[in-house]
N, C-alpha and C positions, 0 to 999 in steps of 0.2 A: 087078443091082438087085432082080431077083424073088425072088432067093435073101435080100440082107439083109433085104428086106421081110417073108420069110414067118416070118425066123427071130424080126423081132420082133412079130406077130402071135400067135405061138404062142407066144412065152414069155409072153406080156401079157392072160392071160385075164381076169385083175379088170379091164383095159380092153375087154373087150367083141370081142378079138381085133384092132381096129384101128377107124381114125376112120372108114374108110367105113360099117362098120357102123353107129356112129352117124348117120352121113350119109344111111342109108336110110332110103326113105320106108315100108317095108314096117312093117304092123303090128307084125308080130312083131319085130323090134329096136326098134319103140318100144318096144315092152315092157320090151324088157332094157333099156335106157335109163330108163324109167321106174323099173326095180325097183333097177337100182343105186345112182340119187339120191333117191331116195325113205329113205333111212337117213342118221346122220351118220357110219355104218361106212361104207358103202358111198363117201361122198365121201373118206374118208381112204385107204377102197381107191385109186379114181379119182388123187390125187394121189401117192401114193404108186407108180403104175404109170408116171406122167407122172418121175419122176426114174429110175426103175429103164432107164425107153427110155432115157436120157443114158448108161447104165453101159456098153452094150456095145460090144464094139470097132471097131465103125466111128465112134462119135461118142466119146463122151470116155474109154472106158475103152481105148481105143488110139490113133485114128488123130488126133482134137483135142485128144492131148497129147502122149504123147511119138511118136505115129508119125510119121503126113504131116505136123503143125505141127511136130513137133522138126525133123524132115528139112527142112524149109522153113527152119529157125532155126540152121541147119547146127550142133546140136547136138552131131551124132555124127561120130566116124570114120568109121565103118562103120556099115550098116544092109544089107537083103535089096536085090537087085538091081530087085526088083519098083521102086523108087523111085528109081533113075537118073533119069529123064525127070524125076520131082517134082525131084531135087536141082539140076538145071538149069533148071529154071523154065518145061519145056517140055509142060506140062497136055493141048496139044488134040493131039498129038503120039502120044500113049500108050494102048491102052483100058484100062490098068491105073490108070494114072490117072485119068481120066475116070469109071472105075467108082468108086471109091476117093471120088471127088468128089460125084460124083451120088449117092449113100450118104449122104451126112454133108447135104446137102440135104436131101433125103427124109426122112434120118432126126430131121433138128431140125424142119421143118415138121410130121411128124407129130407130135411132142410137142406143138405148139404147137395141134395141132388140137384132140388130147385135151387138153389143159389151156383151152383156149378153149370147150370142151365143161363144165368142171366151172364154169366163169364163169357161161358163160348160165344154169347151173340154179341157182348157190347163194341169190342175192337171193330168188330164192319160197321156198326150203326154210330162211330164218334160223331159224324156229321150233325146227325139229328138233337143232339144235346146243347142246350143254348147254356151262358156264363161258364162255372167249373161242375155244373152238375155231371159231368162224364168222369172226371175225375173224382169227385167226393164218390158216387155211385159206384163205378169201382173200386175204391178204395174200400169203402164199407163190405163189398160180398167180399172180397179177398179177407179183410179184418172177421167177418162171422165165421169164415171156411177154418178159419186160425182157431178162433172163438171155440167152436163146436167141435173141433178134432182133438185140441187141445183136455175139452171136458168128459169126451171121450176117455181119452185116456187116463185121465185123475179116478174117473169109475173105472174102467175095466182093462187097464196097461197097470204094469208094476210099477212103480214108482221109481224114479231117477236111481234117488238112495240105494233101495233094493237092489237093483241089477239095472243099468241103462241097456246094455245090450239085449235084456230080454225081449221075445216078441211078443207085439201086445196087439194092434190094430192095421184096419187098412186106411190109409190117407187116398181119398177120393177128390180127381180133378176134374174130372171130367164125369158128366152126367148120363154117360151110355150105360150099358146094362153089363158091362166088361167088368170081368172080378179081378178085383186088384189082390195084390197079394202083402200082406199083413208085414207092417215093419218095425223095426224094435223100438226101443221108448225113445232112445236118442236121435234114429231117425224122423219118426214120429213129430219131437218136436224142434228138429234142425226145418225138417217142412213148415213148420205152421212159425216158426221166427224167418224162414222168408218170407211168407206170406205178409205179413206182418210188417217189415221193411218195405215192401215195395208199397203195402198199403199207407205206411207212414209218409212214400216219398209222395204219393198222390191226393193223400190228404193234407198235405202244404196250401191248399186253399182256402182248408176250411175256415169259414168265418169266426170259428169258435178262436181260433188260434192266429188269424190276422186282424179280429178286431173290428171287419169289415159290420158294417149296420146292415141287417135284415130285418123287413118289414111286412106284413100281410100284403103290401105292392109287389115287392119284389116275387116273382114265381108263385105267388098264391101262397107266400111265406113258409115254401117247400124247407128252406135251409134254419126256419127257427127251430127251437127245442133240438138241439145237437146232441142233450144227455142220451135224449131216446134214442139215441144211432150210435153206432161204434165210431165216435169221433176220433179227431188225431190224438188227441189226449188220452181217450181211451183205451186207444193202439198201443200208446206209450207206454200205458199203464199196464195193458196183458204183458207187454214185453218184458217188464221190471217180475210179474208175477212170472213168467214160464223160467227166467232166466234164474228170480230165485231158487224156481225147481229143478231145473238144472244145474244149481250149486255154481253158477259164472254171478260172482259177487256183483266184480265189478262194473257188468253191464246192467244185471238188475239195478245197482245204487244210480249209473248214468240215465234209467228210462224212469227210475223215480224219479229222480233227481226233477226230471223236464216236468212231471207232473208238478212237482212240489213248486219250484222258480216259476212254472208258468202264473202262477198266482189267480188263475180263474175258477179256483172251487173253494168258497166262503164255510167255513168252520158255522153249524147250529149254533145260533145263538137259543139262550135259554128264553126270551122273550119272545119266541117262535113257538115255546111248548107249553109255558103256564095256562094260555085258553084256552080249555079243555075242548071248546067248541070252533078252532082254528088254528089247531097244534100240526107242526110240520113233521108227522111222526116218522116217516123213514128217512129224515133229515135231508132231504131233497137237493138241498144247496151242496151237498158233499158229494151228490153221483157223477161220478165219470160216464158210469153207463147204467143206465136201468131198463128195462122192459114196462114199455106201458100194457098193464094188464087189464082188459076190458069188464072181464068175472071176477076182478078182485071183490068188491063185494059180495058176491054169493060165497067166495072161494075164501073168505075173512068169516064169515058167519057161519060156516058150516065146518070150520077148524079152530076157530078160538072163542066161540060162544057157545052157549049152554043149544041153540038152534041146532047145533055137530049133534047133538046127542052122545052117542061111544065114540063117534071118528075124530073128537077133539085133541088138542096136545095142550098139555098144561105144566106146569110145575110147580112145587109146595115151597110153602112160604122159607122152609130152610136152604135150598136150593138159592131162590131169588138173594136170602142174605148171602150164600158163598157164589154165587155168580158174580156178585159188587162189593164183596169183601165189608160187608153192613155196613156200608158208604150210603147214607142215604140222602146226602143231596149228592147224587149222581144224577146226573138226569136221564139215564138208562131206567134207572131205578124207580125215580120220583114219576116218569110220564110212558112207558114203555109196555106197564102191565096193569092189568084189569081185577081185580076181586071175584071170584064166583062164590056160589054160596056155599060151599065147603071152605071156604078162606084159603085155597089154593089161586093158582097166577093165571091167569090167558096172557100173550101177548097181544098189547094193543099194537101193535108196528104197521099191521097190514090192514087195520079199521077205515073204514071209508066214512066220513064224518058227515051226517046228513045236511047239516046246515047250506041255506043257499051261497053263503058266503065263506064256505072252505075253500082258498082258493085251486084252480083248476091244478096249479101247477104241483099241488101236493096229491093229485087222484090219482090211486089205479099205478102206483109205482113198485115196481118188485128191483130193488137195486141188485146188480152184479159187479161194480166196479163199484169201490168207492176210494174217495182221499183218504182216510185213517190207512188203509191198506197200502197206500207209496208209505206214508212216514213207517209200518212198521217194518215194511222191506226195506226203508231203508238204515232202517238202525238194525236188522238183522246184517245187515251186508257189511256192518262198518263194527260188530261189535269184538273184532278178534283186531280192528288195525286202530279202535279210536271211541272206547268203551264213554267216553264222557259224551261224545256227539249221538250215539247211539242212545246214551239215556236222557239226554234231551228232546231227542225226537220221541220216544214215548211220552215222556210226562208233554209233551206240547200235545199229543192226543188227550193226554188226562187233563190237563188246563181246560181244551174245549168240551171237557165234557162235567165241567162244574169240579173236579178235585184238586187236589194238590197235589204238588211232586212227589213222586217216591223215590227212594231211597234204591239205587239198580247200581251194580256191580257187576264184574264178571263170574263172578261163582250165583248169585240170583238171576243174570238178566234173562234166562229162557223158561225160569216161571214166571216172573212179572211177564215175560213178553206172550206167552200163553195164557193165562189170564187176560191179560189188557184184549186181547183176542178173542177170548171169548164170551169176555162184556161187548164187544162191538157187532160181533155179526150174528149172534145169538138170532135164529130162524132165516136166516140165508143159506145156509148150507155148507158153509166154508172152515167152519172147524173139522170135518171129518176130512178135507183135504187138507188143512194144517197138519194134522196127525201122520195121514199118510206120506207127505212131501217128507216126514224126519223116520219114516216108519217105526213108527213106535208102538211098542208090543203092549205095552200097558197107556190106558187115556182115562181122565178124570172120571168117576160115576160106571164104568164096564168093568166093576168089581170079579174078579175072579179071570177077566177073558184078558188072553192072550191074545191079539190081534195077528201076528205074525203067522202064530203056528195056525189060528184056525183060517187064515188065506181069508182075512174080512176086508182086506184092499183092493181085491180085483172079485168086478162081479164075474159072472159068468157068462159067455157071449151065450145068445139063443142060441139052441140046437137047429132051427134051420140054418142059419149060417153056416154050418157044419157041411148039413145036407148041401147045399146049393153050392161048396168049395173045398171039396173034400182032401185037399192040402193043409184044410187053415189050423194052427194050430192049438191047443190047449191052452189057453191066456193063464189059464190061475195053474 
């Protein structure tokens, strides 16, 4: 844990090296404190430090997408031995585990600290903010605080399903060193959907969503590239995802709904992926929200190429056919996976393509929101009051992705609709939250394992946690 800790301290100098710093009472870090929010550079540094902590590989640019969650979402074949224990559900078992856990803990509270840091100071400094950047700016730390409590909880709170009343975590507002005390899943995520509203009523500026033209003139072209921010649309879209998790149909179908009608995220065309040397492979055009990842390249070549050596993830050619149901003009299928020389699969998703003319706007993308995700919330939300709209909205994700309609009923539509699932996010992470959001004791490929009985839904919080709150309770 000292090692992840120091490494993201020292890449994160615009935050001040870490939240403790802030946290200190010593003059001299007021200071730096003072001199960094004192600018509306300086808060855009601040937030902009707060998404970069998300990028590295112990939190989402490895281990809460495609590593430890894939592995959990028995994505892969294969993956490094290090995650035996993780692939059987056997967390307290392991210290590689444990370490791996404890990580993604640390590492998401810390975000929460620094971004709970840029909170308390924006309301005195409104002044300083020229156009709506005070508003889009908070809107966005309010949208991450949502963000990252929210994903909290999908690892290490019970699932809605499960028990809503269970306790699961603490929602953290405030940046002081005061221990909050842990509240149940429904609490949990009643906090993080207000958050959420209020961020949506302040991100009513954003450009993405008035249309307004932004240009490298405008602020240094602060407000272009919206995907890489928790934009209003984005807000929308956790909104549609938390409320399907909370089983309120009909507000998820309303926050899809706004993503779907808003019509500014364009479906891959297939003439974006045949150039194998300027393929738009994380479908770029479709993120609501992604994380620009700076180490994708190393963090692609040392996971899906023969370069990984043992810490690669791969899967065998029969796998790839029941992932696409031997659809092979999918375009999942046809541009998405790589040959090694055993004739099993890499994904290409997360490849950084050398050419000088890849365009920029496809580098270094680790998507977390995407559009297929509204249309299947919202044909989950519609499929017990209007089963024909419901299988519409799937096959309208199967259209854009090169197939033909299928054939969805109410006795099929939550296999088709898990599969169609888990052809789309296949190394994102978000099958093993699919699973858990319906808690389901038995998931495709974890032959033998009970999910439920072996308590593979909630990690395990660190044992200093423990130490340092000795109320807190036993999550799993």
């Amino acid at each position: 844990m000292k090692k992840y800790i120091k490494i993201i301290l020292f890449t994160l100098p615009v935050l001040l090296a870490s939240c403790n710093k802030w946290l200190d009472v010593e003059p001299k870090s007021q200071v730096r404190d003072n001199d960094l929010f004192a600018t509306e550079s300086g808060f855009k540094e601040a937030l902009s430090g707060v998404y970069s902590t998300l990028t590295y590989e112990p939190l989402y640019g490895r281990e809460v997408t495609f590593g430890l969650v894939g592995v959990l979402g028995y994505e892969w074949d294969f993956q490094a031995s290090a995650y035996d224990m993780d692939k059987a559900y056997q967390y307290p078992n392991n210290l590689a585990s444990l370490n791996r856990i404890d990580a993604i803990w640390n590492g998401l509270y810390n975000a929460i600290t620094n971004d709970n840091k840029l909170l308390e100071e924006i309301d005195a400094k409104k002044a300083i903010f020229a156009g709506d950047n005070y508003g889009i700016i908070k809107g966005e730390a309010l949208a991450l605080r949502a963000f990252i409590h929210f994903d909290l909880l999908r690892l290490f709170g019970a699932s809605y399903e499960e028990n809503s009343a269970k306790i699961a975590i603490p929602y953290y507002k405030k940046s002081n060193k005061e221990i909050q005390p842990q509240l149940s899943v429904n609490e949990v995520i009643n906090e993080a959907i207000a958050d959420l509203n209020e961020a949506a009523e302040l991100l009513k500026v954003d450009p993405l969503l008035t249309g307004k033209t932004v240009t490298t003139l405008d602020d240094n072209g602060y407000l272009l590239n919206r995907q890489l921010h928790l934009n209003y649309y984005a807000v929308k879209g956790l909104l549609a995802r938390i409320y399907l998790y909370k089983k309120d149909y009909a507000k998820a179908l309303e926050n899809a709904n706004a993503v779907i009608d808003g019509k500014k995220f364009a479906w891959i065309l297939q003439s974006s992926l045949v150039n194998k040397d300027l393929a738009d492979l994380t479908f770029s055009t479709e993120h609501l929200f992604a994380l620009n990842v700076v180490r994708l390249k190393t963090i692609y070549e040392n996971s899906f190429t023969a370069t990984g050596g043992s810490n690669v993830f791969y899967i065998s050619p029969d796998s790839r056919r029941e992932y696409f149901d031997n659809a092979s003009d999918d375009y999942r299928y046809l541009y998405l996976f790589n040959a090694n020389n055993e004739g099993n699969f890499y994904l290409n998703k997360y490849n950084q393509l050398p050419g000088a003319n890849w365009p920029i706007a496809y580098r270094n993308k680790m998507p977390l929101l995407k559009l297929s995700e509204m249309y299947f919330i919202a044909a989950e939300a519609q499929k017990s009051t209007n089963i024909t709209v419901a299988a519409g909205l799937i096959n309208t994700v199967r259209r854009s992705r090169g197939l033909t309609d299928a054939t969805i009923n109410a006795a099929n539509f939550d296999n088709v609709l898990l599969q169609e699932f888990r052809k789309d996010f296949i190394g994102e992470g978000q099958l093993f939250f699919f699973h858990k959001r319906k808690n389901n004791s038995a998931i495709p490929r974890a032959t033998g394992l009970n999910l439920i009985d072996l308590r593979a839904y909630k990690l395990p919080m660190p044992v200093s946690e423990f130490n340092n709150a000795p109320n807190r309770v036993d999550n799993r």
